[in-house]
DSSP file (Angstrom, degrees, kcal/mol; ACC not computed):
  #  RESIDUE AA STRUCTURE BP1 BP2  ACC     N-H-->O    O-->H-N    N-H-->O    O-->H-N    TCO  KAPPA ALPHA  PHI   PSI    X-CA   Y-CA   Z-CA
    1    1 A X              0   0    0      0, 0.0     2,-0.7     0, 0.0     0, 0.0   0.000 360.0 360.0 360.0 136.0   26.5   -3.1    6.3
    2    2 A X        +     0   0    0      1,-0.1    10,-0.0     2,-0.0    14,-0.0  -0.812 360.0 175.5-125.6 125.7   24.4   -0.9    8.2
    3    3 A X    >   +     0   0    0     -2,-0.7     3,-2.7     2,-0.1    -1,-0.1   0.556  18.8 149.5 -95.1  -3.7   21.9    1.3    6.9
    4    4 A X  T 3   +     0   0    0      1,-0.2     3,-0.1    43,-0.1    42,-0.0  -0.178  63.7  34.0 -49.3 126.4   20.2    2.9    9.5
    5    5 A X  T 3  S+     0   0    0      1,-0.0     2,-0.4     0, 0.0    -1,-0.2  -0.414 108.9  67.1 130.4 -35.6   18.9    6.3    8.7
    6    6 A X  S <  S-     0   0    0     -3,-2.7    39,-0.0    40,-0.1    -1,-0.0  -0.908  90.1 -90.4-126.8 136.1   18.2    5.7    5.3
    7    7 A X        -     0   0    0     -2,-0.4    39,-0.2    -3,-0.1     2,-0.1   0.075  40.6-145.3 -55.5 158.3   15.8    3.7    3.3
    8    8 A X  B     -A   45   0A   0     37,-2.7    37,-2.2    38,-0.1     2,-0.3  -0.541   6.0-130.7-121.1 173.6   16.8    0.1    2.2
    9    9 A X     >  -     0   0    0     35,-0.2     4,-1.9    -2,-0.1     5,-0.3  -0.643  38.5-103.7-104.5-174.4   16.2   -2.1   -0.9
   10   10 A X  H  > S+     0   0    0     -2,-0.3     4,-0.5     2,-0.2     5,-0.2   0.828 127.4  58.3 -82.0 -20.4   15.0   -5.5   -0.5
   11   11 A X  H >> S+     0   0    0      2,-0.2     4,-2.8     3,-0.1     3,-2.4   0.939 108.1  41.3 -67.5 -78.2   18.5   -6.3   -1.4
   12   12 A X  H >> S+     0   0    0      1,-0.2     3,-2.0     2,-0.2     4,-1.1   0.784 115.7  53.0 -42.8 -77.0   20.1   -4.2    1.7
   13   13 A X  H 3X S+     0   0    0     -4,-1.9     4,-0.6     1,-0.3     6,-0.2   0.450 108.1  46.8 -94.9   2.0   17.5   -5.5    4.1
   14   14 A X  H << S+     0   0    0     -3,-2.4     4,-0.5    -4,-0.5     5,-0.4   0.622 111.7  48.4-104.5  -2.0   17.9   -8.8    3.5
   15   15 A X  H << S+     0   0    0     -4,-2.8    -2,-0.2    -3,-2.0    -3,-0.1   0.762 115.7  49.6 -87.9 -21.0   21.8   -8.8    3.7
   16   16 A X  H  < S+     0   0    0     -4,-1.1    -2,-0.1    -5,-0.5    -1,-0.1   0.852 111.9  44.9 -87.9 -26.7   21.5   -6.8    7.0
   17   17 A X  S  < S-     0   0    0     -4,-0.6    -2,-0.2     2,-0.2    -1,-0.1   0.430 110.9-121.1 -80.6  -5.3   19.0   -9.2    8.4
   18   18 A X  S    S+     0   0    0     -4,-0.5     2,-0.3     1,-0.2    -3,-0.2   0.667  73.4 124.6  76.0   9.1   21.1  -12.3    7.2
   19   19 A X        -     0   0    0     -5,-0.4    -1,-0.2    -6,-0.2    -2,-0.2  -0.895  60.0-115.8-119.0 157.5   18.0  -13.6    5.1
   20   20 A X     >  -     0   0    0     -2,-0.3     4,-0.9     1,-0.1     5,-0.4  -0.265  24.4-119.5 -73.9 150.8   17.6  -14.4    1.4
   21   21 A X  H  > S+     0   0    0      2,-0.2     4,-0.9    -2,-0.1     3,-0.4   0.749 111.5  63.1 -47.2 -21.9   15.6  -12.7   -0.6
   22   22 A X  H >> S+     0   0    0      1,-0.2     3,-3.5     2,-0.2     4,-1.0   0.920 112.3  44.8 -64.8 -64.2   13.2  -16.0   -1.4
   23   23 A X  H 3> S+     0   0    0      1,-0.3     4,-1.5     2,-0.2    -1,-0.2   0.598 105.3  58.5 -37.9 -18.0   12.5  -15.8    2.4
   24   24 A X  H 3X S+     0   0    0     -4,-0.9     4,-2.1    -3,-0.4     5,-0.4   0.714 114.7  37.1-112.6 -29.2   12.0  -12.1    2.2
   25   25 A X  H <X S+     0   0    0     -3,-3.5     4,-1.7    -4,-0.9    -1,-0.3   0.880 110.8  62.3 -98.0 -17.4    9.1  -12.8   -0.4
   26   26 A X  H  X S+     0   0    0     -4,-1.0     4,-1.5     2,-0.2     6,-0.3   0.989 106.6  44.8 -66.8 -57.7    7.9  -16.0    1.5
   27   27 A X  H  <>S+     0   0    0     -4,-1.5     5,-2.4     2,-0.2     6,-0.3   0.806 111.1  54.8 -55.8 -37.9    7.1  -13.9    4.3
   28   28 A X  H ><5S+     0   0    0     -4,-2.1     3,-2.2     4,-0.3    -1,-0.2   0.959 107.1  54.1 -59.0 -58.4    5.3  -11.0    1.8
   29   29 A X  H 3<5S+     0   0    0     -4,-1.7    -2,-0.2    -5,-0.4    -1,-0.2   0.756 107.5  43.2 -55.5 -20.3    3.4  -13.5    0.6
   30   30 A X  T 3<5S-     0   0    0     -4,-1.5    -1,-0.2    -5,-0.1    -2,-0.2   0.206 121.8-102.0-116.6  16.0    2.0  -14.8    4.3
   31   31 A X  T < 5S+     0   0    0     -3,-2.2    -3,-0.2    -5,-0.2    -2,-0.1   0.519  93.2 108.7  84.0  -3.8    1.6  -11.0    5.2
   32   32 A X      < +     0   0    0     -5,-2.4     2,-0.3    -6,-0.3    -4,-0.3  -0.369  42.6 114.0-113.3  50.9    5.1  -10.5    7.6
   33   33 A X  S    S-     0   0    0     -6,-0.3     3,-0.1    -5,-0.2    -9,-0.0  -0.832  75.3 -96.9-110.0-174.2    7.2   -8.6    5.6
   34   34 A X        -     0   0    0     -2,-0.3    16,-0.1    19,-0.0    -1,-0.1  -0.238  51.3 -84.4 -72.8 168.5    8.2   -5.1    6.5
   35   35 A X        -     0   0    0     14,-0.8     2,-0.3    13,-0.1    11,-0.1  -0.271  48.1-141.9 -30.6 140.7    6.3   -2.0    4.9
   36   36 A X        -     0   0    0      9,-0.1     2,-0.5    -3,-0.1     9,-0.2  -0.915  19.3-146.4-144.6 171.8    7.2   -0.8    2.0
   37   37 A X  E     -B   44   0B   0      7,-1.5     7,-1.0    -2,-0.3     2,-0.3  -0.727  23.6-174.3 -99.6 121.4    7.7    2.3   -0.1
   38   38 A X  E     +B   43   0B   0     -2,-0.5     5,-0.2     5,-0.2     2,-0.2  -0.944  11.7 174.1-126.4 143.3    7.0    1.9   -3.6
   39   39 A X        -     0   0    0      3,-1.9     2,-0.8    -2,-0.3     4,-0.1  -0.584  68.1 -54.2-134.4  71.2    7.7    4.4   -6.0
   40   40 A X  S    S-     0   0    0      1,-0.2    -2,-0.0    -2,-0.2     0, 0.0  -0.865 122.4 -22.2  97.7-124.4    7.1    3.5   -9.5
   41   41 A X  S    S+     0   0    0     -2,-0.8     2,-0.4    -3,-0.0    -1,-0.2   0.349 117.5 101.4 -94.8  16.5    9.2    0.3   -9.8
   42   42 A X        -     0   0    0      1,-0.0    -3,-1.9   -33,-0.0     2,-0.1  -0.744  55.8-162.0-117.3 144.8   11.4    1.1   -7.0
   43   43 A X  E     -B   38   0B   0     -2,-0.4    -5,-0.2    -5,-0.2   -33,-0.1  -0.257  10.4-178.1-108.2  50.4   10.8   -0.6   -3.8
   44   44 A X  E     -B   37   0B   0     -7,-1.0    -7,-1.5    -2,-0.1     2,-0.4   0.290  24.4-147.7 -69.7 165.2   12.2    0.7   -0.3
   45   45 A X  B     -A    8   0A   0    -37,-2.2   -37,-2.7    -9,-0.2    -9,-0.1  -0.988  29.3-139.9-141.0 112.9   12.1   -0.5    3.4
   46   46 A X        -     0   0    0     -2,-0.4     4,-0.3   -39,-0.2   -38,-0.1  -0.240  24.5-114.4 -67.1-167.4   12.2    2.8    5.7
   47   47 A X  S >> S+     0   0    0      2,-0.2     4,-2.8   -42,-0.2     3,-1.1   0.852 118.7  48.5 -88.1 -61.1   14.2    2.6    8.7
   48   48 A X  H 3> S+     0   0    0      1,-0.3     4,-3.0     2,-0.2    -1,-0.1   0.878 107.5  49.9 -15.4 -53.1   10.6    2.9   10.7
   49   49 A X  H 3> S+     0   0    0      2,-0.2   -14,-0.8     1,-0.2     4,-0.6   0.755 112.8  53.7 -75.5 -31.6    9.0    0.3    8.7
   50   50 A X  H <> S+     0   0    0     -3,-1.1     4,-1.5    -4,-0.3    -1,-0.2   0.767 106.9  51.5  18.5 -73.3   12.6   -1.6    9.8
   51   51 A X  H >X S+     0   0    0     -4,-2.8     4,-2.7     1,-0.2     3,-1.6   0.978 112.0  44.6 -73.2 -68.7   12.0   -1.0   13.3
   52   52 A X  H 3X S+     0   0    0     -4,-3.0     4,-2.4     1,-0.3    -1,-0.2   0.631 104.6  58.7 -41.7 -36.0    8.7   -2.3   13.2
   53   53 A X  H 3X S+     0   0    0     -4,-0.6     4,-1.0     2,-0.1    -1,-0.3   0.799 108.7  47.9 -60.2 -25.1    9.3   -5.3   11.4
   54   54 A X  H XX S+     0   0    0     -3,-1.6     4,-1.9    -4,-1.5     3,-1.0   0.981 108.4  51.8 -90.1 -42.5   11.7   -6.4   13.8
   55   55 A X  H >X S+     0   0    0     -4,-2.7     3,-3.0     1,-0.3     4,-0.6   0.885 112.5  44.7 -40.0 -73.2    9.6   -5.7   16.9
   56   56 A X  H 3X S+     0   0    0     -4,-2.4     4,-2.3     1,-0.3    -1,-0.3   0.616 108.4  59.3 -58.8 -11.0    6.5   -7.7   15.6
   57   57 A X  H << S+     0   0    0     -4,-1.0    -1,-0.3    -3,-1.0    -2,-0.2   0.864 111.7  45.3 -58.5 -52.4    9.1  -10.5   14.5
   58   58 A X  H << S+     0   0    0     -3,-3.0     3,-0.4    -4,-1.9    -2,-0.2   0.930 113.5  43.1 -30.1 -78.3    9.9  -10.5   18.2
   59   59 A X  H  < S+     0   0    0     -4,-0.6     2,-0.4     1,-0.2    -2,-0.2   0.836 132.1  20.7 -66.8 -48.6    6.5  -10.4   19.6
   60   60 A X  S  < S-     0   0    0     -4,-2.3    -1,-0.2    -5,-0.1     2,-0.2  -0.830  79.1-163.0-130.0  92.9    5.0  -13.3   16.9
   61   61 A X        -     0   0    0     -3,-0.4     2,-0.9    -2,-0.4    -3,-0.1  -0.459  26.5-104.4 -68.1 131.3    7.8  -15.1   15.7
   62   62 A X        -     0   0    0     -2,-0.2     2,-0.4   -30,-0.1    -1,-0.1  -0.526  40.8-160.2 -57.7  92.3    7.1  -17.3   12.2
   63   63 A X        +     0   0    0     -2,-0.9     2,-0.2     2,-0.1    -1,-0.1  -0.689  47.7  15.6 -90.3 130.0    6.8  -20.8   13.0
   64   64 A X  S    S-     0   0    0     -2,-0.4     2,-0.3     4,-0.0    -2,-0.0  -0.813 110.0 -33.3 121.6 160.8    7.0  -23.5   10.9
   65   65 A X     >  -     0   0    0     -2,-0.2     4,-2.3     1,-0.2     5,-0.2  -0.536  47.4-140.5 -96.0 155.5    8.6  -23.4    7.4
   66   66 A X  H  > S+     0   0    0     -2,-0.3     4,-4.9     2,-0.2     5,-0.3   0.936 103.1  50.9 -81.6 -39.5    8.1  -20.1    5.5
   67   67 A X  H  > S+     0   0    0      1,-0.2     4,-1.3     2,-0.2     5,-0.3   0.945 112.3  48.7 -59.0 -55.2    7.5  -22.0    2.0
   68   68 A X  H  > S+     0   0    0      1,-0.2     4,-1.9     2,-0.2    -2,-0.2   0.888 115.6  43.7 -14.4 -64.6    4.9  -24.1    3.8
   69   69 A X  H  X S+     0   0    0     -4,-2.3     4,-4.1     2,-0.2    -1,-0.2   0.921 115.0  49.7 -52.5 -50.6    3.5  -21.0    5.1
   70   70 A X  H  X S+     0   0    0     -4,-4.9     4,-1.1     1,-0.3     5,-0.3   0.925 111.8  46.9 -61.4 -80.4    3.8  -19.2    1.6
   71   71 A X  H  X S+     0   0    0     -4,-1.3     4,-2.6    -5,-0.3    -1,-0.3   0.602 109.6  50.4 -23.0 -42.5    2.1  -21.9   -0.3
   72   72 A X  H  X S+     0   0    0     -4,-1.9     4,-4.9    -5,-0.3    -1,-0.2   0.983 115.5  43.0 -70.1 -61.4   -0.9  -22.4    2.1
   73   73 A X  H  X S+     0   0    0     -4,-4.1     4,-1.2     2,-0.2    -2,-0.2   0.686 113.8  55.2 -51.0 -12.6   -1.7  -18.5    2.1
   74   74 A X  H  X S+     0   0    0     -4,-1.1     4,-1.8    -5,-0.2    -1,-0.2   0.852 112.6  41.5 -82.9 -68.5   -1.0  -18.8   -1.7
   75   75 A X  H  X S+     0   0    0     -4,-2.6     4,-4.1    -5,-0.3     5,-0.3   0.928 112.2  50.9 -61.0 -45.7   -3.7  -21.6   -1.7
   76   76 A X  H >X S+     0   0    0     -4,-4.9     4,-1.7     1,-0.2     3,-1.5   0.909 106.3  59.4 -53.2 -61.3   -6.4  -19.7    0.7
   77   77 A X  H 3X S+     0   0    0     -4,-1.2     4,-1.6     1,-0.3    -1,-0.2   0.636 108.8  43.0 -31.8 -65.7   -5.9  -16.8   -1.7
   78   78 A X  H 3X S+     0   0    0     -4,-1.8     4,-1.0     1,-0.2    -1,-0.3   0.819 113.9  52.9 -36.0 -51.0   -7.2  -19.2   -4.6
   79   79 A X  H << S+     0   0    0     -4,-4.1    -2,-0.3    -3,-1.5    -1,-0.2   0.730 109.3  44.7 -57.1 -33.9   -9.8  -20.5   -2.4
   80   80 A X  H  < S+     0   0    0     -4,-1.7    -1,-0.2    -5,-0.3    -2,-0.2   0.764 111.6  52.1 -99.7 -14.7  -11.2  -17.4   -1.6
   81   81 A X  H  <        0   0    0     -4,-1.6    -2,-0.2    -5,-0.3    -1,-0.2   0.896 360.0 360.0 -73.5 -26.2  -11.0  -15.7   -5.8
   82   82 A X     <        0   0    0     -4,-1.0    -1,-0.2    -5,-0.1    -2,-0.1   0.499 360.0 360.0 -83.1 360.0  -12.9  -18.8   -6.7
């Protein structure tokens, strides 16, 4: 499916990027998912915000497993409320 033009839901942008939605939230959680626009409970991924994700994805590719990842930033997060 291609959406370009129009804003996505977390659903569309991870069926157009070929990843699952846990990844989509491992990566929010370690600070590399795209923008997004939230409007009440509804959550959207412009086409910008899109565009952007995929450059910097490019430029600093995740390495390494993304639950690892999620879990450690998960833990600093603790470390630093305590």
């Amino acid at each position: 499916m291609d959406y370009d033009g129009k804003s996505q839901t977390i659903f569309e942008f991870c069926q157009g990027e070929g990843i699952g939605r846990s990844s989509y939230y491992y990566l929010k959680a370690i600070g590399r998912a795209p923008d997004e626009m939230v409007m009440g409970d509804i959550i959207r991924i412009s086409p910008e915000a899109k565009r952007r994700w995929r450059e910097r994805m490019e430029r600093e590719p995740v390495k390494g497993s993304l639950r690892e990842l999620a879990l450690a930033a998960k833990a600093a997060r603790e470390t630093e409320a305590a």
